[in-house]
N, C-alpha and C positions, 0 to 999 in steps of 0.2 A: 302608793298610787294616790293621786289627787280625783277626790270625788269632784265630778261636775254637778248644779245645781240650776236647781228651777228657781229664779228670781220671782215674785211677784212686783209689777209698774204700777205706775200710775198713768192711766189714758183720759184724755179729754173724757165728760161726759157729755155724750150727745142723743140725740131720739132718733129712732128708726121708723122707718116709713109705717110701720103696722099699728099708730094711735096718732095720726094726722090733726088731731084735732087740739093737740096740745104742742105750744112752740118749744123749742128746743132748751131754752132757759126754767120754762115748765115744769117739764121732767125729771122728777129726783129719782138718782140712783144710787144704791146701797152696796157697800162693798162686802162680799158675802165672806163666811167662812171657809178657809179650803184644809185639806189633810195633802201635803205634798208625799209620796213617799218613790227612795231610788232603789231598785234591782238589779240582779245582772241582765235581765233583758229591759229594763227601760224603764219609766217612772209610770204612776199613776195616782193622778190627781183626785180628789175628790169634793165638789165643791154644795154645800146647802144649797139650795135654793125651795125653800117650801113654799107651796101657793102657787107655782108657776105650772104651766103645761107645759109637753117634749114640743110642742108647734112653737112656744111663745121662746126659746131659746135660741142663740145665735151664736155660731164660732168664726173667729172670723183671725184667719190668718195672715197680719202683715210684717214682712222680713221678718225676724225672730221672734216677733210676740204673738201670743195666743190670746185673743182678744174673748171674754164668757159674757154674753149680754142677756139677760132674760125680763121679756116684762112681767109685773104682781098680774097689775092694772093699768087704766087707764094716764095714771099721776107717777104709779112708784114701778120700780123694778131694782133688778139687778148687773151690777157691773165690777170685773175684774180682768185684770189682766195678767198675764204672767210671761216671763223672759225664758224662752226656748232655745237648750244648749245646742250646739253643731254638731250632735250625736244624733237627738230625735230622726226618727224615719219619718219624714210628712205624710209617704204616702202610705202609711200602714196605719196612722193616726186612728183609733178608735173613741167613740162617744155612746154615753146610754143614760137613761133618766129611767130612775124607779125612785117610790118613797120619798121625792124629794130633794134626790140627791142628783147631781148629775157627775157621770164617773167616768175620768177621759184617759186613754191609754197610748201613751207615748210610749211605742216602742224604740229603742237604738238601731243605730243601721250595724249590720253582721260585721261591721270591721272593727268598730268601735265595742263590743264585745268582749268580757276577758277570755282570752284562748290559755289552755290548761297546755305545758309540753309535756310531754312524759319524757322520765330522763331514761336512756338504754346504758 
């Protein structure tokens, strides 16, 4: 069986409305560290991001990618992207920030699942 994988992209860097005071070319973003790991029910990410609040983070879902933006400050933050396989469930998607870390749970949809047969 061929394991599916979570790619990480490369996405534009752009600024988000919540540090207006700084233009778009401004703003530097750092590509954080992540721990990818796959299960039988689904992957989960895990990405650094120290110094950031759960308010100052953003997930942002366009077609297959899972877009991680988080600002430090006013000047720096954080950005990465990652390439989401055609198994993920979007709508069970799971997110939580402790310590730093913010830890995202891609579950698989129930079809895409390994099913066990028993033999008679």
């Amino acid at each position: 069986m061929m394991a599916t994988t979570i790619e990480t992209t490369t996405r534009p860097q752009t600024a988000n409305a919540a540090a207006p005071e700084l233009e778009e070319s401004q703003r530097r973003y750092v590509r954080p560290p992540a721990d990818i790991l796959e299960g039988e029910q689904g992957w989960l990410i895990k990405v650094d991001l120290p110094g950031v609040t759960r308010e100052s983070i953003e997930l942002l879902v366009e077609k297959d990618v899972l877009t991680v933006r988080a600002d430090r400050d006013a000047e720096r933050g954080y950005m990465r992207s990652f390439g989401i396989p055609k198994e993920v469930d979007l709508k069970t998607v799971g997110a939580a920030h402790e310590d730093g870390v913010l830890t995202l749970d891609l579950p698989k949809v129930p079809a895409s699942k390994p099913m066990t047969i028993e033999v008679k």
